[in-house]
PDB file of N, CA, C and O in Angstrom:
ATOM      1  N   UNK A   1       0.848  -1.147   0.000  1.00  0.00           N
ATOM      2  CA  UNK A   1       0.000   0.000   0.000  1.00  0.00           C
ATOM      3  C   UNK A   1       0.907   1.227   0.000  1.00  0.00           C
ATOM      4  O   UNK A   1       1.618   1.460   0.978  1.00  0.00           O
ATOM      5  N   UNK A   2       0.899   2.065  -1.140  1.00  0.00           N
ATOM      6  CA  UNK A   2       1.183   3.444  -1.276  1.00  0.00           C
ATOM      7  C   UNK A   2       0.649   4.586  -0.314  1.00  0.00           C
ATOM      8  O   UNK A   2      -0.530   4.619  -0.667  1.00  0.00           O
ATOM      9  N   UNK A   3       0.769   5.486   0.620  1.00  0.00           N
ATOM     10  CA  UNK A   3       0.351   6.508   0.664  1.00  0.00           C
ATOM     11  C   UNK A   3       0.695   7.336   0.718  1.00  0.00           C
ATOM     12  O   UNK A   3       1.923   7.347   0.622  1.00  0.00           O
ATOM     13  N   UNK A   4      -0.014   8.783   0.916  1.00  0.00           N
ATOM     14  CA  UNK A   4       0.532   9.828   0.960  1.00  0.00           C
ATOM     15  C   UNK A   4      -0.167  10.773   1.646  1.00  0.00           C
ATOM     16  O   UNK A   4      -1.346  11.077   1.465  1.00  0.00           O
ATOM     17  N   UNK A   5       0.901  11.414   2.762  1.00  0.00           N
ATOM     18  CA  UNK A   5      -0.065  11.935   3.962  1.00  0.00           C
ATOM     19  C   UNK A   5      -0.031  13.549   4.258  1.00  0.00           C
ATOM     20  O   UNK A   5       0.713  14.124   3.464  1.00  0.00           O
ATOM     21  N   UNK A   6      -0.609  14.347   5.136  1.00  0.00           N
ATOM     22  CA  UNK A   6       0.333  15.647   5.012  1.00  0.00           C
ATOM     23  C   UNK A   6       1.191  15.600   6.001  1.00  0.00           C
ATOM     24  O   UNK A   6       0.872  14.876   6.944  1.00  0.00           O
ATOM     25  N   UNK A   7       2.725  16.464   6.091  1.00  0.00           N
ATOM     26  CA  UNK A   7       3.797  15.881   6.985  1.00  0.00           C
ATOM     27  C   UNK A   7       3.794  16.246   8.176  1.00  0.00           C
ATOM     28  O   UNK A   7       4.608  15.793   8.981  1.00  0.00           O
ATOM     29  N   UNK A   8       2.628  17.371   8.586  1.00  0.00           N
ATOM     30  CA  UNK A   8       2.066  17.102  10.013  1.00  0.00           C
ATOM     31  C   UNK A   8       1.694  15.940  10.545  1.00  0.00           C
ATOM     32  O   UNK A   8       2.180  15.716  11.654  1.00  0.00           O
ATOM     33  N   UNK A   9       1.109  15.274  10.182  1.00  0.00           N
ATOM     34  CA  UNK A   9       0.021  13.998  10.292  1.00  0.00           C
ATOM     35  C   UNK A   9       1.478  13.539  10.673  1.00  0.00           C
ATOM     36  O   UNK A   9       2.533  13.828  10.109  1.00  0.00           O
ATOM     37  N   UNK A  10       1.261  12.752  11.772  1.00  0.00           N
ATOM     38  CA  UNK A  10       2.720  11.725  12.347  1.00  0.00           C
ATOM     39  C   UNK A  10       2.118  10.158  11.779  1.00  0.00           C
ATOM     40  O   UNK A  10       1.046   9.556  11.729  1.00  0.00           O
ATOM     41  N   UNK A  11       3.348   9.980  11.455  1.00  0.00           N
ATOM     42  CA  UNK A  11       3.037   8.132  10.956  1.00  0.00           C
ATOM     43  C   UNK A  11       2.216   7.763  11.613  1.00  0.00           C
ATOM     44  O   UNK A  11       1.012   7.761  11.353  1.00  0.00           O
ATOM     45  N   UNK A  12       2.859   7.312  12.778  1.00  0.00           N
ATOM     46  CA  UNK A  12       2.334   6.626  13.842  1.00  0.00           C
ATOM     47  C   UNK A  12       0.607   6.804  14.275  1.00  0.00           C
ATOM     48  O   UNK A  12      -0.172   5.969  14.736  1.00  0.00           O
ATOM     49  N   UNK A  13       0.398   8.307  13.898  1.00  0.00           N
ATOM     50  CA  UNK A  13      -1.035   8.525  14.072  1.00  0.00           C
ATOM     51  C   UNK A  13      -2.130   8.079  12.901  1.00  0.00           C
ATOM     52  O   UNK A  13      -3.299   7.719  13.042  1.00  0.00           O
ATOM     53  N   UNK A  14      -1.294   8.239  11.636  1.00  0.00           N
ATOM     54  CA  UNK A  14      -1.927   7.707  10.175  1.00  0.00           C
ATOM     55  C   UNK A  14      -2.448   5.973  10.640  1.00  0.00           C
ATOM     56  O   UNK A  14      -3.526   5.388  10.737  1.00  0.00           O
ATOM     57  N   UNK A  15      -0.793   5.569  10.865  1.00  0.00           N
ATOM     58  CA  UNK A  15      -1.268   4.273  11.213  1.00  0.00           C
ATOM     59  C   UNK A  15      -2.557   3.606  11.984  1.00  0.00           C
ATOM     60  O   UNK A  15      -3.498   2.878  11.669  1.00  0.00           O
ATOM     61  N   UNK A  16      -2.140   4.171  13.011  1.00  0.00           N
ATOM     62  CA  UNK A  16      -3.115   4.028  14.059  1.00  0.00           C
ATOM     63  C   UNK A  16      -4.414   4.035  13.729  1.00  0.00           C
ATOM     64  O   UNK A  16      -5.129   3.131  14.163  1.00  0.00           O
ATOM     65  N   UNK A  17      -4.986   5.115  12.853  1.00  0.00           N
ATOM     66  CA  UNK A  17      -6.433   5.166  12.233  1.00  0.00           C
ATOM     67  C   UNK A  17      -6.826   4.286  11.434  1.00  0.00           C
ATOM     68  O   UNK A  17      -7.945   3.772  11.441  1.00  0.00           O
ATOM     69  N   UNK A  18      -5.744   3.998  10.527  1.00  0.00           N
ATOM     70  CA  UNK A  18      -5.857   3.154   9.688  1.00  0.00           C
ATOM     71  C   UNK A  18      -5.957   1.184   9.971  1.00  0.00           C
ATOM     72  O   UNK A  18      -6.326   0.176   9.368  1.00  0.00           O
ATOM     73  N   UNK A  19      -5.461   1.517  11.052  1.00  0.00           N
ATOM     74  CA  UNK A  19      -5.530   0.099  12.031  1.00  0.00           C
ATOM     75  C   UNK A  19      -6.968  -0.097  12.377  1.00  0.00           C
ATOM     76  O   UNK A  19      -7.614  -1.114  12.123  1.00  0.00           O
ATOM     77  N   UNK A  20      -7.459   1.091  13.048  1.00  0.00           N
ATOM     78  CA  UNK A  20      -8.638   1.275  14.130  1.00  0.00           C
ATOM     79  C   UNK A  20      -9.641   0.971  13.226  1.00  0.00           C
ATOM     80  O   UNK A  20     -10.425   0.044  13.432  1.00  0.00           O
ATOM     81  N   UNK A  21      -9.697   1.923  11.896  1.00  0.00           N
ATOM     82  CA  UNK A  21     -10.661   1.777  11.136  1.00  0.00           C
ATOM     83  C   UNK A  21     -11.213   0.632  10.385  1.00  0.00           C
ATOM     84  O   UNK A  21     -12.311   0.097  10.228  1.00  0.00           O
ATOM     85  N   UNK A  22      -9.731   0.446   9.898  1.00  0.00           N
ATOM     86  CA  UNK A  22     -10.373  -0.765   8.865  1.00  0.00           C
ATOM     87  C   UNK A  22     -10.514  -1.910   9.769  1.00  0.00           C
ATOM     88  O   UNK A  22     -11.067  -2.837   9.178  1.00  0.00           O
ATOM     89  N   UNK A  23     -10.139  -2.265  11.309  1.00  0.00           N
ATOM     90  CA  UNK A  23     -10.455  -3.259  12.103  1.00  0.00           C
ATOM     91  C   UNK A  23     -12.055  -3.242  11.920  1.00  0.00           C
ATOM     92  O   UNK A  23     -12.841  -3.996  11.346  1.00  0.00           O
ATOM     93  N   UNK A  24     -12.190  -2.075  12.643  1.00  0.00           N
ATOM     94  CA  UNK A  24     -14.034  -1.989  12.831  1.00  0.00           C
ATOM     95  C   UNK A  24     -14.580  -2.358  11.446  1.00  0.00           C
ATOM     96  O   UNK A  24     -15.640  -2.981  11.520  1.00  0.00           O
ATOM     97  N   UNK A  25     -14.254  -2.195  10.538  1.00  0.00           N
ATOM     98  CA  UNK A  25     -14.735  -2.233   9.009  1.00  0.00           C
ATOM     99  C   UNK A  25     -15.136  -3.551   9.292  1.00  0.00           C
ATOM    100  O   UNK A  25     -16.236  -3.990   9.628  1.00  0.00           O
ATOM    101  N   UNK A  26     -13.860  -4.210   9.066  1.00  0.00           N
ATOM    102  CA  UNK A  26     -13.761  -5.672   8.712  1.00  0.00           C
ATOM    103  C   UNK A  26     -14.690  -6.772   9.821  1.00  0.00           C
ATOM    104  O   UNK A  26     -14.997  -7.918   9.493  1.00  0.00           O
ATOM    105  N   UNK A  27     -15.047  -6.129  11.197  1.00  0.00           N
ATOM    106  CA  UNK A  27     -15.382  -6.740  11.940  1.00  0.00           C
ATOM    107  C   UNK A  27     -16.802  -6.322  12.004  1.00  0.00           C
ATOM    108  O   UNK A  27     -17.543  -6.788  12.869  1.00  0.00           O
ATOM    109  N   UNK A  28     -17.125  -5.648  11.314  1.00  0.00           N
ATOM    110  CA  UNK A  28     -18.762  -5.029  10.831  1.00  0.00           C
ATOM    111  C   UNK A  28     -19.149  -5.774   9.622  1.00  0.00           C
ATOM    112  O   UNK A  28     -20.356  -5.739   9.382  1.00  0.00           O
ATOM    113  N   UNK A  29     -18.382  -6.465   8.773  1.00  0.00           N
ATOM    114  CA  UNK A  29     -18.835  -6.781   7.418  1.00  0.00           C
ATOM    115  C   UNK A  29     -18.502  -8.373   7.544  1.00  0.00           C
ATOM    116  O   UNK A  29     -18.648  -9.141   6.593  1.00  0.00           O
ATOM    117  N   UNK A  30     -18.021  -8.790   8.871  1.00  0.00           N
ATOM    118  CA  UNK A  30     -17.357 -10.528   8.861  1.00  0.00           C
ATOM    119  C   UNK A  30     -17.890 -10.495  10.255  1.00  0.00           C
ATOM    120  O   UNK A  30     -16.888 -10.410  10.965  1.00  0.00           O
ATOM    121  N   UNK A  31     -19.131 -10.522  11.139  1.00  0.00           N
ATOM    122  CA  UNK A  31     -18.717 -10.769  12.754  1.00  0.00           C
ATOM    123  C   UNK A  31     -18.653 -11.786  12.975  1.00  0.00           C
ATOM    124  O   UNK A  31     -19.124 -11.871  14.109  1.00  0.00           O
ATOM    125  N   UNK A  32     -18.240 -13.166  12.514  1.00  0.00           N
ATOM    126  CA  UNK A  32     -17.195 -14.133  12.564  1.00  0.00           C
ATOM    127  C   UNK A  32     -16.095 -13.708  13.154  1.00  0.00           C
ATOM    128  O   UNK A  32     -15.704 -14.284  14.169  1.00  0.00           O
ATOM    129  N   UNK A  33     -15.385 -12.597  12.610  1.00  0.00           N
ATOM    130  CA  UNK A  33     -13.825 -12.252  12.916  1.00  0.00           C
ATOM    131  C   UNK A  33     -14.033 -11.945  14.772  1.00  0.00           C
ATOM    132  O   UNK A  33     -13.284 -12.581  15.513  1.00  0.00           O
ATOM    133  N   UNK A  34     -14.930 -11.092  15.324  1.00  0.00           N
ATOM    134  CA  UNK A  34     -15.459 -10.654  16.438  1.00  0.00           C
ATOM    135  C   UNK A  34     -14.895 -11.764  17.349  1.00  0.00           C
ATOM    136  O   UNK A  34     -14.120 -11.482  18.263  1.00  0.00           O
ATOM    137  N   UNK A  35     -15.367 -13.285  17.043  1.00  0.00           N
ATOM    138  CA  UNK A  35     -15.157 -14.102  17.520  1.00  0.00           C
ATOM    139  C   UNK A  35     -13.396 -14.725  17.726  1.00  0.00           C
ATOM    140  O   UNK A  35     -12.709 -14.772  18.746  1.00  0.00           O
ATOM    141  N   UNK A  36     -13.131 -15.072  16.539  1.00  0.00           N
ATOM    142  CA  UNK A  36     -11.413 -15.246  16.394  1.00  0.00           C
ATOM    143  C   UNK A  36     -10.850 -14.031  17.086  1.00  0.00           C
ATOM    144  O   UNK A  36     -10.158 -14.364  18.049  1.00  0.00           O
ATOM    145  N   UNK A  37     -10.930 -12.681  16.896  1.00  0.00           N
ATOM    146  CA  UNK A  37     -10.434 -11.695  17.408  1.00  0.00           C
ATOM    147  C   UNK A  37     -10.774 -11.274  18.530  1.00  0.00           C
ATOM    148  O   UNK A  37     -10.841 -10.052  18.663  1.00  0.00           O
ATOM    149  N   UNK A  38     -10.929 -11.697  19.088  1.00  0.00           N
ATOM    150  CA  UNK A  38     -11.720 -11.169  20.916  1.00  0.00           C
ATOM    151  C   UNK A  38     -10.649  -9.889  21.589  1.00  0.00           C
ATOM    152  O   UNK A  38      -9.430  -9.755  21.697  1.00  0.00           O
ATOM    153  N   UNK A  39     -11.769  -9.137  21.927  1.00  0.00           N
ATOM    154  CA  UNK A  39     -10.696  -8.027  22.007  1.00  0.00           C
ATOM    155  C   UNK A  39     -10.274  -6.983  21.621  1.00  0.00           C
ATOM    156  O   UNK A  39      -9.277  -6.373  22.004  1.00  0.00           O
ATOM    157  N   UNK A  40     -11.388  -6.595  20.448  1.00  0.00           N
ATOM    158  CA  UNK A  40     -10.840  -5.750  18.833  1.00  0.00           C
ATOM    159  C   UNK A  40      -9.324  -6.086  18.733  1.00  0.00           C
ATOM    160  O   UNK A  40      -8.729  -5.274  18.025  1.00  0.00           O
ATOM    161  N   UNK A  41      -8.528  -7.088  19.266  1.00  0.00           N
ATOM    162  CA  UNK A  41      -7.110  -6.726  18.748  1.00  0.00           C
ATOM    163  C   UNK A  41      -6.926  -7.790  17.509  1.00  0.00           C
ATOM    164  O   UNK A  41      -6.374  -8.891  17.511  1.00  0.00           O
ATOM    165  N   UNK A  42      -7.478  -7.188  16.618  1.00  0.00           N
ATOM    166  CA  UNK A  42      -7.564  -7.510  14.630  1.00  0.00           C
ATOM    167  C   UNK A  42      -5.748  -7.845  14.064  1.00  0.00           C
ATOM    168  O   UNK A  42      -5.180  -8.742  13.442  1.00  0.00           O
ATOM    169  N   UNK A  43      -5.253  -6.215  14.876  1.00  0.00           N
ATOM    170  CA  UNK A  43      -3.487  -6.171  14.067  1.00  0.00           C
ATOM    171  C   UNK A  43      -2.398  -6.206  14.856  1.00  0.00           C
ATOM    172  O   UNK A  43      -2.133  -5.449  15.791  1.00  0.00           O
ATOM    173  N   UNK A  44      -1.880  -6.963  14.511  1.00  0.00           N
ATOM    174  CA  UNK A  44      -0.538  -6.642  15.528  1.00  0.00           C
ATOM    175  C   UNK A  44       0.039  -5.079  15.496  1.00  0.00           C
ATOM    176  O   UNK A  44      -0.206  -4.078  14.823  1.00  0.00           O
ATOM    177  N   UNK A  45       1.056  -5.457  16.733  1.00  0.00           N
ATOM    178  CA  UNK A  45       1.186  -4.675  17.179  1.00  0.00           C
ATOM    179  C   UNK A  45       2.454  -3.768  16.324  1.00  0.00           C
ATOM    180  O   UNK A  45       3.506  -4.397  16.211  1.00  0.00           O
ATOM    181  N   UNK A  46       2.440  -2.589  15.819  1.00  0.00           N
ATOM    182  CA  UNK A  46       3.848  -2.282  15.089  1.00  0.00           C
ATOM    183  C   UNK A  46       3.123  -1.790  13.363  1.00  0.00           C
ATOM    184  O   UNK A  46       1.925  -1.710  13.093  1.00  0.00           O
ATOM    185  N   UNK A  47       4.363  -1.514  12.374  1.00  0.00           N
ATOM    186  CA  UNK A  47       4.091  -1.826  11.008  1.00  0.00           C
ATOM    187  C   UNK A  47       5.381  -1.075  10.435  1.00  0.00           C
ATOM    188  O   UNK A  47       6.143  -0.408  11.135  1.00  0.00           O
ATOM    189  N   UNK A  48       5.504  -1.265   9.179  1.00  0.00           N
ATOM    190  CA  UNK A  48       6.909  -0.925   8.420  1.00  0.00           C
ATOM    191  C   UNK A  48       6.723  -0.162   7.768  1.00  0.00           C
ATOM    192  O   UNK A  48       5.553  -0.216   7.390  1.00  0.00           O
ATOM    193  N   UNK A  49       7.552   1.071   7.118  1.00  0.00           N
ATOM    194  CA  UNK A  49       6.825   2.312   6.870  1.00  0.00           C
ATOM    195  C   UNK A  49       8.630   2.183   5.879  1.00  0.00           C
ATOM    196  O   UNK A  49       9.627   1.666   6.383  1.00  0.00           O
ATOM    197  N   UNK A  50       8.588   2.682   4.734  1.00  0.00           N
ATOM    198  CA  UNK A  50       9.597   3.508   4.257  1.00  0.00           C
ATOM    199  C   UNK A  50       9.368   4.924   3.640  1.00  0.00           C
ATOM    200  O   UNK A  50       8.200   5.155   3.327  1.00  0.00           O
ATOM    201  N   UNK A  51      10.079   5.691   3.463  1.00  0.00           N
ATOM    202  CA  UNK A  51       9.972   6.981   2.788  1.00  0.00           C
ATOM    203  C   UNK A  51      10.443   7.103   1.297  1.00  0.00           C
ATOM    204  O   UNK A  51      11.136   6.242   0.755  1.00  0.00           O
ATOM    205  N   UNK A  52      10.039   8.166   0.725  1.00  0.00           N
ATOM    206  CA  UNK A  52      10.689   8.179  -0.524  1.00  0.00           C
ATOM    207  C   UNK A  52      11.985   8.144  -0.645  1.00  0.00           C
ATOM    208  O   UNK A  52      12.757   8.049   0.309  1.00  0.00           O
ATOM    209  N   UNK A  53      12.284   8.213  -1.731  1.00  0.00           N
ATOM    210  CA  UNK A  53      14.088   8.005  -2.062  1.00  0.00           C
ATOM    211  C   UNK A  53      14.381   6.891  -3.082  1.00  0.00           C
ATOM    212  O   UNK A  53      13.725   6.784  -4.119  1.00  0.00           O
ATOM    213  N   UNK A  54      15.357   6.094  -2.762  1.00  0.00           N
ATOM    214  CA  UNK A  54      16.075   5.128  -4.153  1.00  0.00           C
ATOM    215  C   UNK A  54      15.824   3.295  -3.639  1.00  0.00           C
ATOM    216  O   UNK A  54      16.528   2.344  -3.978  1.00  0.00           O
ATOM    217  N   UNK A  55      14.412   3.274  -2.613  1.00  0.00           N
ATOM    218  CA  UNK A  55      13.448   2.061  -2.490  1.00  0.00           C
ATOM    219  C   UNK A  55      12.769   1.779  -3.623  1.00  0.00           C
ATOM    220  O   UNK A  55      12.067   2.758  -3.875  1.00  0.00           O
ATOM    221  N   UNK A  56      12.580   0.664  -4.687  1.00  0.00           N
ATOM    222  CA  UNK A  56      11.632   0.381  -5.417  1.00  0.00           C
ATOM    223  C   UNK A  56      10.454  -0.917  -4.781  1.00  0.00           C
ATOM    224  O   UNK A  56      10.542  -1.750  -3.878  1.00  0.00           O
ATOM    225  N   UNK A  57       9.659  -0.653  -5.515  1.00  0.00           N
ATOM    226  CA  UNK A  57       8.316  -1.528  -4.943  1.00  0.00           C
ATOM    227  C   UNK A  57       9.382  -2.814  -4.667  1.00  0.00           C
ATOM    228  O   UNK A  57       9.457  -3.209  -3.503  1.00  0.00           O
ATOM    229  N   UNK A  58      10.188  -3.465  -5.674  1.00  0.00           N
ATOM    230  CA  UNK A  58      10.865  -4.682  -6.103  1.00  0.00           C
ATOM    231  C   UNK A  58      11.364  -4.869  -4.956  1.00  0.00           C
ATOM    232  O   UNK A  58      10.975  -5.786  -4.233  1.00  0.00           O
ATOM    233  N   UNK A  59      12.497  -3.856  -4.542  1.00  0.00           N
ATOM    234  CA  UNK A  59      13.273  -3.938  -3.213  1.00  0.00           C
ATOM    235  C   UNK A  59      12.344  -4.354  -2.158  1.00  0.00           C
ATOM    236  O   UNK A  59      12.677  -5.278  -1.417  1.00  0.00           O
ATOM    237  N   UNK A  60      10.993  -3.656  -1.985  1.00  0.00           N
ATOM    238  CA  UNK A  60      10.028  -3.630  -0.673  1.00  0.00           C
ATOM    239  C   UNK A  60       9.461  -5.581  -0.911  1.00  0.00           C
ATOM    240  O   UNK A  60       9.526  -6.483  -0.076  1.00  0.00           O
ATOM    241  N   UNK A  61       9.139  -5.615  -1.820  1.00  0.00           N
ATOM    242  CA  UNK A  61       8.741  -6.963  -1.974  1.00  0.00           C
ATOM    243  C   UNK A  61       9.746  -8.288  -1.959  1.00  0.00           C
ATOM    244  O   UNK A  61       9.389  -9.435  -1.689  1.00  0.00           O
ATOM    245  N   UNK A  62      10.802  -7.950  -2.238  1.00  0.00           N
ATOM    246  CA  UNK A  62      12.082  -9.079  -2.052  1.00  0.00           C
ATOM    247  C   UNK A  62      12.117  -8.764  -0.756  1.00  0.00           C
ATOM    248  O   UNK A  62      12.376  -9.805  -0.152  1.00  0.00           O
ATOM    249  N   UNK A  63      11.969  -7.701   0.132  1.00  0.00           N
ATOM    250  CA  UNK A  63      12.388  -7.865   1.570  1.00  0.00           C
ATOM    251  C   UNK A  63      11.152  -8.122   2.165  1.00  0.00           C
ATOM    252  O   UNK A  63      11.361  -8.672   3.247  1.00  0.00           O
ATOM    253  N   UNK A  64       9.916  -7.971   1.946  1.00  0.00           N
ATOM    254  CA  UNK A  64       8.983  -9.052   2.607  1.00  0.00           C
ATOM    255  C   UNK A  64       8.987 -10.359   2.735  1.00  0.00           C
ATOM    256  O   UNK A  64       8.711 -10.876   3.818  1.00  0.00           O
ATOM    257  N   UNK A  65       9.461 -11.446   1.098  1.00  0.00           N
ATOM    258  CA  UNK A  65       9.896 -12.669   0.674  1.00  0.00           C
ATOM    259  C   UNK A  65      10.389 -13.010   2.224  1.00  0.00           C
ATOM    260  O   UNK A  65       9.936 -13.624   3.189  1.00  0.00           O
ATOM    261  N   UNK A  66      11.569 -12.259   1.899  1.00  0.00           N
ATOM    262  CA  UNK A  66      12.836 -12.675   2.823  1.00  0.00           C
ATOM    263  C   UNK A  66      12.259 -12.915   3.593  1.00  0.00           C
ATOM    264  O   UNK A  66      12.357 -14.122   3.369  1.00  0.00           O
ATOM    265  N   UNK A  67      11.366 -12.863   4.816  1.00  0.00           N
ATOM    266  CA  UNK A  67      11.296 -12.377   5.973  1.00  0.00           C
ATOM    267  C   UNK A  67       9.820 -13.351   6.600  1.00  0.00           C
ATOM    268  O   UNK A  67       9.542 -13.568   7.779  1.00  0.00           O
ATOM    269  N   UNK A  68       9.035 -13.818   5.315  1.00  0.00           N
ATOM    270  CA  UNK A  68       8.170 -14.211   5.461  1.00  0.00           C
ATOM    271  C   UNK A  68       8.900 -15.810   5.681  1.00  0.00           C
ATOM    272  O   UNK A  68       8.575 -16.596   6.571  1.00  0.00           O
ATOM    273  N   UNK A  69       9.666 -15.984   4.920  1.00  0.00           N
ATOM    274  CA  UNK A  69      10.460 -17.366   4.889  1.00  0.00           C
ATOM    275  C   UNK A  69      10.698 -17.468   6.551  1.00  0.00           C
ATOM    276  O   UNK A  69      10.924 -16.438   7.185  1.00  0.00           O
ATOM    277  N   UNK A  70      10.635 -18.702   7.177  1.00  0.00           N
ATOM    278  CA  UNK A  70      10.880 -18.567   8.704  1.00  0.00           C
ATOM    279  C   UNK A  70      12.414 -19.068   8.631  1.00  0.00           C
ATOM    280  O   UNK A  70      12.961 -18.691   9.666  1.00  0.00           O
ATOM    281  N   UNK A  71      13.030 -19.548   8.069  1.00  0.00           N
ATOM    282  CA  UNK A  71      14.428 -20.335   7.591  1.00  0.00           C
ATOM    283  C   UNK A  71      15.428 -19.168   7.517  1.00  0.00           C
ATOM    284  O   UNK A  71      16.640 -19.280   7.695  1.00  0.00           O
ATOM    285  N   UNK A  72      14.525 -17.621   7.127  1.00  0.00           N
ATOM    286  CA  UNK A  72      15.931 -16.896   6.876  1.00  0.00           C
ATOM    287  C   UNK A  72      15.389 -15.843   8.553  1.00  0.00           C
ATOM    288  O   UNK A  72      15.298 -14.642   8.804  1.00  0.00           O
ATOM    289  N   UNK A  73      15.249 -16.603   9.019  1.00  0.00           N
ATOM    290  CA  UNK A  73      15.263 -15.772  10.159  1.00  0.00           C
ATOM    291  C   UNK A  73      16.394 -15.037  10.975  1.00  0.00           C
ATOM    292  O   UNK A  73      16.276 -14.103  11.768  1.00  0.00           O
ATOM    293  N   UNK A  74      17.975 -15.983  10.403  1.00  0.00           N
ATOM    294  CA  UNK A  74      18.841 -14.914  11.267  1.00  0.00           C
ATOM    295  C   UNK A  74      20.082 -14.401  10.282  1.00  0.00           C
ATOM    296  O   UNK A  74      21.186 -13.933  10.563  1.00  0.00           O
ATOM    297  N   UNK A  75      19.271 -14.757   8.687  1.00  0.00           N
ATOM    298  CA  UNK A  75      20.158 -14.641   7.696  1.00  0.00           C
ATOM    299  C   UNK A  75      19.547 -13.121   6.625  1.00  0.00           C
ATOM    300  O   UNK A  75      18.643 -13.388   5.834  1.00  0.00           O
ATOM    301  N   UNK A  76      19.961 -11.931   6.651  1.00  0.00           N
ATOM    302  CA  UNK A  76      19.411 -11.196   6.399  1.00  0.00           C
ATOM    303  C   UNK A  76      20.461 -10.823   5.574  1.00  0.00           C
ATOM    304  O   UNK A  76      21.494 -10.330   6.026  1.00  0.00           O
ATOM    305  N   UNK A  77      20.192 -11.105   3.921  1.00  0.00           N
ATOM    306  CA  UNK A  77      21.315 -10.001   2.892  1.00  0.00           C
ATOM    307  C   UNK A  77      20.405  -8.594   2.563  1.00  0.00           C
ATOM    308  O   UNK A  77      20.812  -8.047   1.538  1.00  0.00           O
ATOM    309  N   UNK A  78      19.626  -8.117   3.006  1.00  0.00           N
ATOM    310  CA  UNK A  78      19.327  -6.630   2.442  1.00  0.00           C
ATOM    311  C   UNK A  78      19.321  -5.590   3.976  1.00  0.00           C
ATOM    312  O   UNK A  78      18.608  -5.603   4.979  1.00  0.00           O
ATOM    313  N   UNK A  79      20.280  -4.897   3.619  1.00  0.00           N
ATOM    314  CA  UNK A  79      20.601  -4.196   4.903  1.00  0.00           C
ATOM    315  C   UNK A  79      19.836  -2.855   4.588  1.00  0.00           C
ATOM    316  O   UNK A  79      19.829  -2.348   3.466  1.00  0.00           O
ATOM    317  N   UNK A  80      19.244  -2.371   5.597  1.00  0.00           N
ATOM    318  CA  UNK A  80      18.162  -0.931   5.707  1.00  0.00           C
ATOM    319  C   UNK A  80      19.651  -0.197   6.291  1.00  0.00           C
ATOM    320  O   UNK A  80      20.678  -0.734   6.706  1.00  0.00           O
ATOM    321  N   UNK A  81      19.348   1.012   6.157  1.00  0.00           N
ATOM    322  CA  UNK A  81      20.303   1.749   6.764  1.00  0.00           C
ATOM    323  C   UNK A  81      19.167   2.661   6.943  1.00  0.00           C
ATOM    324  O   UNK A  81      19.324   3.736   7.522  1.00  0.00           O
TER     325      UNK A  81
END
């Protein structure tokens, strides 16, 4: 997911809404989930955010791969700086 926010707006607060909201969404349109999710807690806790600059989608998606694999858990070739 792309966005784009104004640079008042703090991440962390974008996030946060965006957590809150689409939880309630999803738990208004599935109340199945109500059940699995007890708690409203829908998302973990956290999320990964980069900024513009010389990241391509490609880069963002090879480093999800990585990471989703449980095997490369302490083997990391793409270094964030």
């Amino acid at each position: 997911m792309h966005l784009e926010y104004p640079p008042k707006l703090a991440l962390s607060d974008l996030v946060k809404r965006l957590k809150g909201r689409s939880s309630r969404l999803l738990q208004a349109e599935f109340p199945h989930l109500q059940k699995r999710y007890w708690g409203n807690h829908f998302w973990a806790i956290g999320y990964g955010a980069w900024s513009t600059g010389n990241i391509t989608d490609e880069m963002v998606q090879e480093y999800l791969e990585h990471h989703r694999n449980p095997s490369n858990k302490d083997t990391n070739p793409i270094i964030l700086e």
